[in-house]
C-alpha positions in Angstrom: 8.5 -0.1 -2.7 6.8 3.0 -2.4 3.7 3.7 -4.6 2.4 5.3 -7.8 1.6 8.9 -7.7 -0.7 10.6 -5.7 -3.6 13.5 -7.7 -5.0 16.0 -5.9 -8.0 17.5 -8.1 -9.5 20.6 -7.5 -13.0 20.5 -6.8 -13.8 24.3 -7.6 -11.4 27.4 -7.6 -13.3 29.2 -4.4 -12.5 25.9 -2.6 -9.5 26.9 -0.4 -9.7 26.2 2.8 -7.2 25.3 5.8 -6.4 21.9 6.7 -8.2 22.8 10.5 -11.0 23.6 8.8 -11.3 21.1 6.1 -11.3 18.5 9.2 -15.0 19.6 10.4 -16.6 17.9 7.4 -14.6 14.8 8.0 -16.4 11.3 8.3 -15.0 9.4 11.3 -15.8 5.6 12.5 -17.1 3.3 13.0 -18.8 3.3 9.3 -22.0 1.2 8.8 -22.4 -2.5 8.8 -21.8 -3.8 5.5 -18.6 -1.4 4.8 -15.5 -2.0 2.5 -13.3 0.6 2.0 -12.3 1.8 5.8 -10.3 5.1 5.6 -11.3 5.5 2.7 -14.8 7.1 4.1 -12.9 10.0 5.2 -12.2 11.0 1.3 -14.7 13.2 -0.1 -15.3 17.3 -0.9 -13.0 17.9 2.2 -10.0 16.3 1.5 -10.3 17.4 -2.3 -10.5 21.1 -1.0 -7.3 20.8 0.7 -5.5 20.0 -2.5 -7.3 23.1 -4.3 -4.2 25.5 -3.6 -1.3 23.1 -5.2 -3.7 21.9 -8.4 -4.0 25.9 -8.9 -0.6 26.5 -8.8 0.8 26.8 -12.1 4.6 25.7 -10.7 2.9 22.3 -9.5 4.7 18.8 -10.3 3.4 15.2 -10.9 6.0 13.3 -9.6 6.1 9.1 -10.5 7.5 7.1 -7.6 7.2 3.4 -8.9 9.6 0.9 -10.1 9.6 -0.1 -13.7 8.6 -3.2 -14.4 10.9 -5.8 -15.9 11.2 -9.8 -16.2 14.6 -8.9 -14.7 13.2 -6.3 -11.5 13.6 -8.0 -8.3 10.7 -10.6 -7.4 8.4 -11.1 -4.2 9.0 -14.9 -2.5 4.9 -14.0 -1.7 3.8 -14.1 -5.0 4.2 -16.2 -8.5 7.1 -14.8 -10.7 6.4 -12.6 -13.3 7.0 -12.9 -16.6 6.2 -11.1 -20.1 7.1 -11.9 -23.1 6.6 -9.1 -25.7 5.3 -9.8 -28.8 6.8 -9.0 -33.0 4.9 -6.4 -34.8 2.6 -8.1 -36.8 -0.2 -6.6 -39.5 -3.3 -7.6 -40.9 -3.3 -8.5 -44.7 -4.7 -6.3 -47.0 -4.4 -2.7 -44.4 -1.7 -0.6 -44.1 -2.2 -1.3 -40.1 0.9 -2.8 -37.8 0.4 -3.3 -34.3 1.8 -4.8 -31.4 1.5 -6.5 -28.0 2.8 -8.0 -24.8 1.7 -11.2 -23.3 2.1 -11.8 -19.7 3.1 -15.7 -19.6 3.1 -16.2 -15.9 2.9 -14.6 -12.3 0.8 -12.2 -10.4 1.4 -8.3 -11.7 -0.8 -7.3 -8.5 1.8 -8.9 -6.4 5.4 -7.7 -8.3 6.7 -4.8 -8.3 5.6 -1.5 -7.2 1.8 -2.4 -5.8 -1.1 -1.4 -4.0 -3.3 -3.7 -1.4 -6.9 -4.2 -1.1 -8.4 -4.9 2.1 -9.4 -8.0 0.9 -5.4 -9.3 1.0 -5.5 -9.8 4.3 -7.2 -11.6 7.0 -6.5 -13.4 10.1 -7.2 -17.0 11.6 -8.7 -17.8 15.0 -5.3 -19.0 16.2 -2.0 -19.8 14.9 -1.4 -22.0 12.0 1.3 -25.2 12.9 2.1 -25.7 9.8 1.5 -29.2 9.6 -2.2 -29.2 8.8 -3.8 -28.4 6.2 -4.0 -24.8 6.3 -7.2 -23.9 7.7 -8.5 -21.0 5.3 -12.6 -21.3 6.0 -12.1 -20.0 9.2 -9.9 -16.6 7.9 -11.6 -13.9 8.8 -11.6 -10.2 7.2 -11.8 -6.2 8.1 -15.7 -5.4 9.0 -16.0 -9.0 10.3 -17.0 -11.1 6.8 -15.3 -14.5 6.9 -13.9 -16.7 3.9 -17.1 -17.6 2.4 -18.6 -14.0 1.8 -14.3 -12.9 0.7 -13.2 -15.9 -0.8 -16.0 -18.9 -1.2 -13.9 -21.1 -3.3 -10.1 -21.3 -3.9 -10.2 -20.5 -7.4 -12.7 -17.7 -7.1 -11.8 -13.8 -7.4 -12.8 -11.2 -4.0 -16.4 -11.3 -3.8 -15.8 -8.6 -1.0 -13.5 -6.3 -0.1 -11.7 -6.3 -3.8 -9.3 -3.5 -5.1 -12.3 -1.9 -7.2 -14.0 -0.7 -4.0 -11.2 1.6 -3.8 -12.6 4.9 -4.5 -9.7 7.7 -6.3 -7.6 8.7 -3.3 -7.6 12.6 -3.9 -6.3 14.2 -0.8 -3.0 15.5 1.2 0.0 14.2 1.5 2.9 13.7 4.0 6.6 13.1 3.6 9.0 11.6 6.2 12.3 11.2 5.9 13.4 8.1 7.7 16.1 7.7 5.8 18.0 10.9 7.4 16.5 11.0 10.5 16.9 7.4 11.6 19.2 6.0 9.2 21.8 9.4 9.5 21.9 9.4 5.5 21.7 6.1 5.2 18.9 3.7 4.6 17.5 1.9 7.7 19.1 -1.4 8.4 16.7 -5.2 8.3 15.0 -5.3 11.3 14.6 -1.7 12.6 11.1 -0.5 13.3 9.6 3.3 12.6 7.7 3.8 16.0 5.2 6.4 16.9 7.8 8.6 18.7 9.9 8.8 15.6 6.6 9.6 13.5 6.2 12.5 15.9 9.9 13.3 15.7 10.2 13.3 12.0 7.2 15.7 11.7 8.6 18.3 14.7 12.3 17.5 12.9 10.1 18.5 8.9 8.3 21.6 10.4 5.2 20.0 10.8 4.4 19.3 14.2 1.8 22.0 14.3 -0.1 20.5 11.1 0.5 16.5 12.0 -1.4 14.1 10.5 -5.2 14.6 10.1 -7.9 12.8 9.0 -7.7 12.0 5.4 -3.9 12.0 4.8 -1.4 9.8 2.4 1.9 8.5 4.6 4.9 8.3 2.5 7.9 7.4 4.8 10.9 7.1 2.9 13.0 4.5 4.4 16.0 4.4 2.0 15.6 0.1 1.5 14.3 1.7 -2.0 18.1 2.4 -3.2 18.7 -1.2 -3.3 16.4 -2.2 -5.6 18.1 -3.1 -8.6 17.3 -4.2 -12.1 18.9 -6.7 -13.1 18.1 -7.7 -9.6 21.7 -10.2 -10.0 22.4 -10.2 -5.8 18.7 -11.8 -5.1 18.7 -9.0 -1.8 16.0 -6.6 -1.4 13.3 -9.1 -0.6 15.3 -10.8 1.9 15.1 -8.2 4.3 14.2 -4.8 5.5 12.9 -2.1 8.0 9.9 -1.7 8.8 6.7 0.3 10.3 6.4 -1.0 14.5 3.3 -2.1 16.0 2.5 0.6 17.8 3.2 2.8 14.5 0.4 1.0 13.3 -1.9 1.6 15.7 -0.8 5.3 15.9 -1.7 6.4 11.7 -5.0 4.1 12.5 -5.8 6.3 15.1 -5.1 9.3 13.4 -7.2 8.2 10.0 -4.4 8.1 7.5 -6.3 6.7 4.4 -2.7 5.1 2.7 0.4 4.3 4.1 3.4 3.8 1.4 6.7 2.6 2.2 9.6 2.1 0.1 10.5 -1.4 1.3 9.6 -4.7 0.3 7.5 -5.0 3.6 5.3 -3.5 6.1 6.9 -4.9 8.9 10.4 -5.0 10.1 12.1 -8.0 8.2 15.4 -8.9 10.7 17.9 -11.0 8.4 17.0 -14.0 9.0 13.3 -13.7 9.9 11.8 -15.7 6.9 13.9 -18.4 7.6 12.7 -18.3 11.0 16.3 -18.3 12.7 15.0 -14.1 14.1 12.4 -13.5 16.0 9.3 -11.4 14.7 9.7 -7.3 15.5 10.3 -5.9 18.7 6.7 -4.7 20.6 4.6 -7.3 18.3 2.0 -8.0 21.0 2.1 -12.2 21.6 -1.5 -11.7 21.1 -0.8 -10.5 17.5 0.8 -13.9 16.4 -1.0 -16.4 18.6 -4.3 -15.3 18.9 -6.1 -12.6 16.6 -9.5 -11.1 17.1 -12.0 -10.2 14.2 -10.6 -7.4 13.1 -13.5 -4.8 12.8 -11.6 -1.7 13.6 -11.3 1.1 11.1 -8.5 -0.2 8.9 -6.7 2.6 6.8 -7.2 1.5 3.1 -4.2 -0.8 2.9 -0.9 -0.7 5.3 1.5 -2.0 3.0 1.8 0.7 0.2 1.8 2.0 -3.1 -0.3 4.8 -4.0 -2.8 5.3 -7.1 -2.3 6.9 -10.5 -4.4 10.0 -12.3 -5.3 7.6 -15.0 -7.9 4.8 -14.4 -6.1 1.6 -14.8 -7.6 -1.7 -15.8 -8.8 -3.0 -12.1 -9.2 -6.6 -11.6 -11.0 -9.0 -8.6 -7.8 -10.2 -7.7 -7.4 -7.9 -4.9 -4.6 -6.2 -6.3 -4.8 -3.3 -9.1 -2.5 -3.9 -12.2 -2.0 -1.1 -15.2 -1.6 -3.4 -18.9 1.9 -1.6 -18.8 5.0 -2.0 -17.3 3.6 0.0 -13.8 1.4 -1.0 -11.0 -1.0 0.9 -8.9 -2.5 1.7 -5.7 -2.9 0.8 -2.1 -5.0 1.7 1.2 -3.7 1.7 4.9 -4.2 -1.9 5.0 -0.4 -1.2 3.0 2.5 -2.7 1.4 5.8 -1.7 0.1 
């Protein structure tokens, strides 16, 4: 799914400045020992100045691109099912005051529906997991090199590191690709089929936008078109069985170019073949063997979230379960570790 909506403020009318220019004031990696929020360090006075011309245009649009929320929306196999139950209008005896409420019964609201990933959601083992075993979770290891116990010390305990409210207010620049007509000819991309670097770097000469790219700093939105099959009441049981996806070397290609937050409108990151969580597929095409076998500590700059969703203007609720939930029927955020 793609995310909520992205705010450029304006730090002060005189602020205009190009995008070349706004890049000189730029922080780059590695960031300090001790760090939690990645790409996020490139935010700051520079990237709010390059939103200064479109928050001073009077013709400007906020534009909402999240699914509503529903006990009937389709439902992530990764996380518990949500469900609300919304409750009478009810009074208090002796006012003239009626109120009401909604209760959320079950699931994870970080984890259904349109969302947003902390760093903290992700981490990687020393080798591959059988299966068989019990799995093998105190020796996970996280983005700047902290391990379970300073993440996660005990299995019922919220992110002690690396949690959704380290996420500062993404206020920045934006990018729009069309996958959808440029690889998927009008229609949306089909399960299993990868957005590589090349096509990045097609879709942006194809948009008019080769010259500006992507700097340091920038939201990725690439449309995929998987987005049109969500559908409420979700009756078919389809969009989270499947998808297209963003390719390894994609990956390594918005890393290197500091994109803070990657949204996709698809249920994940990577390229989902039909078939792959069965396991009767294999995993994506240019997945390095190294990638599901053997993992390194991954210390490298990691983009706030690579799975995505974006933030909202307003300042929702945030909570230590890694993931960033508004008490409504929306959800917000994510960094370029992403999501859908």
């Amino acid at each position: 799914m793609i995310i909520l909506r992205l705010i450029c403020a304006l730090a002060a009318a005189s602020a205009v400045i190009t995008a070349a220019e706004a890049q000189t004031d730029i922080r780059r990696p590695p960031w300090p020992p001790g760090d939690e929020i990645g790409m996020a360090n490139t935010l700051g006075p520079s990237t709010w100045q390059r939103c200064a011309t479109y928050l001073a245009d009077t013709k400007a649009k906020s534009y909402e691109l999240s699914h509503l929320r529903s006990n009937t929306m389709p439902q992530s196999p990764f996380g518990v099912p949500l469900r609300e139950r919304y409750r009478p209008t009810v009074g208090i005896a002796g006012t003239r005051h009626a109120f009401n409420g909604e209760e959320t019964v079950s699931g994870e609201p970080g984890a259904q529906g349109t969302q947003m990933d902390a760093i903290g959601h992700f981490a990687v083992l020393p080798q591959a997991w059988d299966g068989k075993n019990e799995f093998p979770a105190d020796s996970a290891q996280y983005y700047g090199g902290y391990k379970q116990a300073d993440v996660k010390p005990t299995p019922d305990s919220p992110l002690q590191k690396l949690g959704i409210e380290k996420v500062p207010p993404i206020i920045t620049t934006a990018v729009l690709l069309d996958a959808k007509s440029y690889l998927g000819h009008g229609g949306a991309m089909q399960p299993g089929q990868a957005v590589t670097a090349m096509d990045i770097e097609a879709m942006l000469k194809a948009q008019g936008l080769e010259r500006r790219g992507l700097i340091p700093g920038d939201v990725l939105y690439i449309y995929t078109g998987w987005g049109d099959n969500w559908k409420d009441p979700d009756t078919e049981k389809f969009y989270y069985t499947k998808g297209p996806g963003l390719s390894y070397d994609a990956a390594q290609y918005i890393a290197d170019k500091q994109v803070v937050l990657l949204a996709l409108d698809n249920p994940f990151t990577d390229p989902v073949a039909d078939g792959f969580l069965q396991g009767k597929a294999p995993p994506p095409s240019g997945a390095p063997e190294a990638c599901r076998l053997r993992s390194t500590t991954p210390t490298s700059p990691s983009p706030v979230s690579t799975r995505s969703r974006t933030r909202t203007s307003e300042r929702s609720p945030r909570t230590r379960c890694g993931c960033r939930a508004r008490s409504s029927c929306r959800c917000a955020r994510r960094e370029i570790p992403v999501r859908r």
